[in-house]
C-alpha positions as CSV (number, residue, x, y, z in Angstrom):
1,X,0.0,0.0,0.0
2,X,1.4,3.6,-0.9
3,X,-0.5,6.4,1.2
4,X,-0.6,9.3,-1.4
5,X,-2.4,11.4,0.7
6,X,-2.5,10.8,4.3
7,X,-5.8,13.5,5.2
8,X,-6.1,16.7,4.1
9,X,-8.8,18.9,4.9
10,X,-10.7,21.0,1.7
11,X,-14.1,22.8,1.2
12,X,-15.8,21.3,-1.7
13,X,-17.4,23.1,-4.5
14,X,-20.2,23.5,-3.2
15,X,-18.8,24.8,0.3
16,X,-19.0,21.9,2.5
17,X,-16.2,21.2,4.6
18,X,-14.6,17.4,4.0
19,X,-11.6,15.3,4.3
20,X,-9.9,13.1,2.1
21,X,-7.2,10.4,2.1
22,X,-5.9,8.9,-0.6
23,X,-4.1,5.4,-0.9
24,X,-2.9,2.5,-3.6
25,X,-3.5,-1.1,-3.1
26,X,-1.8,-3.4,-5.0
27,X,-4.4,-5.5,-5.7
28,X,-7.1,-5.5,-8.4
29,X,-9.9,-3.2,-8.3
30,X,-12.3,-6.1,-7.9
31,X,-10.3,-7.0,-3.9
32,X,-11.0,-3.7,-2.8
33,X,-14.4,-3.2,-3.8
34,X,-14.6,-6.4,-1.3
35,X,-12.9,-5.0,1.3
36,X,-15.2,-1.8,1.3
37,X,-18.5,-3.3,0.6
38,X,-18.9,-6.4,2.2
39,X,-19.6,-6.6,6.2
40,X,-17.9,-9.3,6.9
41,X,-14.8,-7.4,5.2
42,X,-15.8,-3.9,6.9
43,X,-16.0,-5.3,10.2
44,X,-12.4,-5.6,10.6
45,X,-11.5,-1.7,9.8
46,X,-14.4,0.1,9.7
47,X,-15.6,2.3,13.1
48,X,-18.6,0.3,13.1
49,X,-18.1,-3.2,14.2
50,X,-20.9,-4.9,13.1
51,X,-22.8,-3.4,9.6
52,X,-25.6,-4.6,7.9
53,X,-25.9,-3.3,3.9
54,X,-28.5,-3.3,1.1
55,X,-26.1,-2.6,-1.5
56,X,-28.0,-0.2,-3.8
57,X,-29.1,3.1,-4.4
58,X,-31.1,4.5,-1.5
59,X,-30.6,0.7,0.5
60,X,-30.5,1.1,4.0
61,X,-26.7,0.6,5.9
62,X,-26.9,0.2,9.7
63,X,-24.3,0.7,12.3
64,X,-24.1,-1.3,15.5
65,X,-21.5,-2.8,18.0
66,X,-19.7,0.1,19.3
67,X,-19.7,0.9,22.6
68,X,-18.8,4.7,22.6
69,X,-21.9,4.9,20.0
70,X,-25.1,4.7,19.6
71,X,-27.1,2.2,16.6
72,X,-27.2,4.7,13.4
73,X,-28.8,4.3,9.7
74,X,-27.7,5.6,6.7
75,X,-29.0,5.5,3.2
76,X,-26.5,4.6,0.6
77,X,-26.3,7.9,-1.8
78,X,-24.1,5.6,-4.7
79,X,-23.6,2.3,-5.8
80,X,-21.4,1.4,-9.0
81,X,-19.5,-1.5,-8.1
82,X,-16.7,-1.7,-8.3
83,X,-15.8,2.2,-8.2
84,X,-18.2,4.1,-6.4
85,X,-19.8,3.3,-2.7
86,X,-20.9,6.5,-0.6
87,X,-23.7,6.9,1.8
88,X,-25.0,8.8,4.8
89,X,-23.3,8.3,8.5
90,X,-24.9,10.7,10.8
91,X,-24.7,13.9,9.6
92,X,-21.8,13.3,7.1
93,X,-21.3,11.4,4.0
94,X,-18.7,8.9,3.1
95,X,-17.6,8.6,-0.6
96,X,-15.3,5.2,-1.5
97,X,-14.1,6.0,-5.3
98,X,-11.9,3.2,-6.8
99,X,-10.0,3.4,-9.9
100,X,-8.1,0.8,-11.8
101,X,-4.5,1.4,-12.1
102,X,-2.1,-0.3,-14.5
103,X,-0.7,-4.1,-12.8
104,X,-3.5,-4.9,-10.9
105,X,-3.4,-2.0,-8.5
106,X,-6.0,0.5,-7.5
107,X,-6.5,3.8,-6.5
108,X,-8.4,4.3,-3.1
109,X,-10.0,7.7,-2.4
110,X,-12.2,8.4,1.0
111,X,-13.7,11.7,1.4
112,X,-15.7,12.4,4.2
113,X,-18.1,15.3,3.6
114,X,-18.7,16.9,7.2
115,X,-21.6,17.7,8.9
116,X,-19.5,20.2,10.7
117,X,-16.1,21.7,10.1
118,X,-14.8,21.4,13.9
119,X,-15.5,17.2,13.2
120,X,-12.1,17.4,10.6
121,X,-9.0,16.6,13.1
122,X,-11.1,14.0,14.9
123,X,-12.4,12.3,12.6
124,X,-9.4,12.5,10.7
125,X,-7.5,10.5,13.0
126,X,-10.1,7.9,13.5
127,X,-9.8,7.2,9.8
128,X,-6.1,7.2,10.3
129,X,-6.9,4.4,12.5
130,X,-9.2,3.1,10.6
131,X,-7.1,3.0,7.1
132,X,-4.3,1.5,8.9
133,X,-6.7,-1.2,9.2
134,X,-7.6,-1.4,5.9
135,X,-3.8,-2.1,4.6
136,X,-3.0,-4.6,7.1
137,X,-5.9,-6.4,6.0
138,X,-5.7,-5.7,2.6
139,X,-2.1,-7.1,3.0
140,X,-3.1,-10.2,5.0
141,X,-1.6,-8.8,8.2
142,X,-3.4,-8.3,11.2
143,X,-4.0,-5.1,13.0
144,X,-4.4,-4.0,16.0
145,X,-8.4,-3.9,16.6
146,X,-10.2,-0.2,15.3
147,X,-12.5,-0.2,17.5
148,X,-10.8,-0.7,20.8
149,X,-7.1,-0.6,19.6
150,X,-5.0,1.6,21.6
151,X,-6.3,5.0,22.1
152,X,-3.1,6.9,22.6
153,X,-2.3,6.1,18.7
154,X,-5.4,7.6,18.1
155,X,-4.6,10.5,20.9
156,X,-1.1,11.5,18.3
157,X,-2.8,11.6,15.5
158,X,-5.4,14.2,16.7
159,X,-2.6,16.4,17.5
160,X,-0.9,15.6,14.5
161,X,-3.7,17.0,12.9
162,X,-4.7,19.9,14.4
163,X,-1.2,21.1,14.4
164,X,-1.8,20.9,10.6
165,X,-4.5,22.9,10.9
166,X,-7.6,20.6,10.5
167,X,-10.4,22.5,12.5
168,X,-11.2,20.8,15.8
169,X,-13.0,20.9,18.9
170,X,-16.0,18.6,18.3
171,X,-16.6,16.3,21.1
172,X,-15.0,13.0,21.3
173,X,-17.3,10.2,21.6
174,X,-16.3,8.4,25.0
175,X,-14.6,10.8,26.4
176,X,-15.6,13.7,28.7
């Protein structure tokens, strides 16, 4: 996996605040579509341990299993397998676009359109977390656990990131 763009904040056209990351998997497009569409493939990086999908346009996608949060719903927004998942989490929205790249690699972008600006250096660093995740198992490697893996990796990053200038001070689920 080569991280080409490790989270950077941006307003999108139409002036909603997001964050994006960027990675390549070398792997075909077809793997990764797996990895972020299935529930049995989420559940091992995604924040949401346990996910249940109707995979088409304006299907349902529930979130369950994590004890810091409460059970959500989501509509799914896009479906073009394999290049294009996105769908509603809370307030935000979460775009997966894949593209095919020359020897059976592919292009990764997440970009999670924000509710709220002050939500960009925390949830940045839970997809840090999260993404981490992601390779290892893209790579057949295990990871440490994204949902109750160590939370002073988690604690760095957020720092990392608002000392790049991500707006913060959203509350952290969990914590006081």
């Amino acid at each position: 996996m080569i991280i080409t763009n490790s989270g950077t904040y941006l307003e999108l056209d139409d002036g909603r605040p997001a964050i994006r990351f960027q990675r390549i998997y070398d792997h075909p497009i077809e793997k990764v579509w797996t990895l972020i569409s299935e529930p049995a493939e989420l559940t091992h990086w995604f924040p949401s341990p346990e996910i249940t999908v109707e995979l088409v346009p304006g299907g349902t996608i529930t979130f369950s299993g994590d004890r810091r949060m409460p059970e959500s719903t989501g509509r799914l927004i896009a479906v073009d397998p394999p290049r294009r998942l996105a769908f509603t989490w809370g307030g935000d929205e979460l775009h997966f676009d894949l593209e095919p790249l020359g020897d059976h690699r592919t292009r990764f972008t997440l970009t999670n359109v924000l509710e709220a600006s002050n939500t960009a250096a925390r949830n940045a660093a839970g997809w840090h977390v999260c993404l981490s995740a992601l390779g290892a198992r893209a790579e057949g490697r295990p990871a440490a656990d994204p949902h109750n893996g160590p939370a002073a990796s988690w604690d760095m990053l957020y720092d990392e990131y608002v000392t790049a200038g991500l707006p913060s001070g959203a509350l952290v689920p969990g914590r006081g």
